[in-house]
N, C-alpha and C positions, 0 to 999 in steps of 0.2 A: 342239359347242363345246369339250367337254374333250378331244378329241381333236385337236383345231388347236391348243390350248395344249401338249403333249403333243410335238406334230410339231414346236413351234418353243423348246421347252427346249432342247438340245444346242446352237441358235446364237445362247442368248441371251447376252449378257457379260457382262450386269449381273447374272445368276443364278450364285452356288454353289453346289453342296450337298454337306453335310460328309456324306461314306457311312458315315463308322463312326456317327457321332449321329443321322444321319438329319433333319438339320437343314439346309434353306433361307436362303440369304442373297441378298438383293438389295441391290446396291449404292445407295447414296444419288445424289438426282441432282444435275448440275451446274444450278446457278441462270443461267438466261441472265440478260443483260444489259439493263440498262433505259435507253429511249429517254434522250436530254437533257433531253427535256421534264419526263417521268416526274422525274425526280431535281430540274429546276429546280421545279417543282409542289411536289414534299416541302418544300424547303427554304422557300420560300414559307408551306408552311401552317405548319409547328416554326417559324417565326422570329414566325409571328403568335398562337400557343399559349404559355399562360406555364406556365412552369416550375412546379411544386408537388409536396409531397412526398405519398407517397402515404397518411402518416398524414393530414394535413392534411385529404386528400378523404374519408377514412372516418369523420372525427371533423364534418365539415359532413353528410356523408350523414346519422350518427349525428342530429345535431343535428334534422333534418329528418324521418325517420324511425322514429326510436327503435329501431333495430334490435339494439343493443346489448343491451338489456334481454330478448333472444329468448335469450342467453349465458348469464344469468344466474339463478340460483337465486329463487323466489319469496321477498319482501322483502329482496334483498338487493344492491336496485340502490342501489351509493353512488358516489361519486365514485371511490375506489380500484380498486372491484370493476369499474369500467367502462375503469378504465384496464389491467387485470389482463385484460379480453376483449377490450378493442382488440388488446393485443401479445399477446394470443392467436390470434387474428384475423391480425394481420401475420405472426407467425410458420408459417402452416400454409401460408396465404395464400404465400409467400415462398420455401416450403421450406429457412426455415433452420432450424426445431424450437424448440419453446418451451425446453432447455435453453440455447442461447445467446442469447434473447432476453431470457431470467428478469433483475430488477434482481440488483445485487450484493448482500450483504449488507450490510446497514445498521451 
């Protein structure tokens, strides 16, 4: 088997490889194209899904769950502190970092 991969590097396209790094690239692939149907289907389901934000759904989870309080320090689930692990939560969640999620200063 690694002998057939081997035989058929030199006429891959999608394969580079940098010699001085010694480092392998393959190219990303093109996305075919999706039937009419496929795309009238999507639009169908998004137009019958309502719109909500994504704190909105972690704060009903929370509600239901109490998952928030797994974030938190023993006695020190208050209203703040669960608001302080939600946008903790959304920010990691998000990959925008808890520095530009942090409130302003007061």
């Amino acid at each position: 088997m690694t002998a057939e991969v081997d035989r058929r590097v030199p006429q891959n396209k999608a394969l580079t490889i940098d010699p001085v790094k010694g480092v392998f690239h393959l190219a990303a692939l093109k996305a075919s194209d999706r039937p009419d149907a496929i795309n009238s289907l999507k639009e169908l389901i998004e137009s019958r899904l309502p719109k909500v934000d994504l704190a909105d759904v972690l704060i009903d989870i929370d509600n239901r769950s109490n998952f928030l309080s797994h974030f938190l320090p023993p006695g020190a689930d208050t209203p703040v502190r669960r608001r302080d692990a939600l946008a903790a939560v959304l920010a990691i969640g998000c990959n925008i970092g808890c520095q530009r999620m942090r409130s302003p200063p007061v």
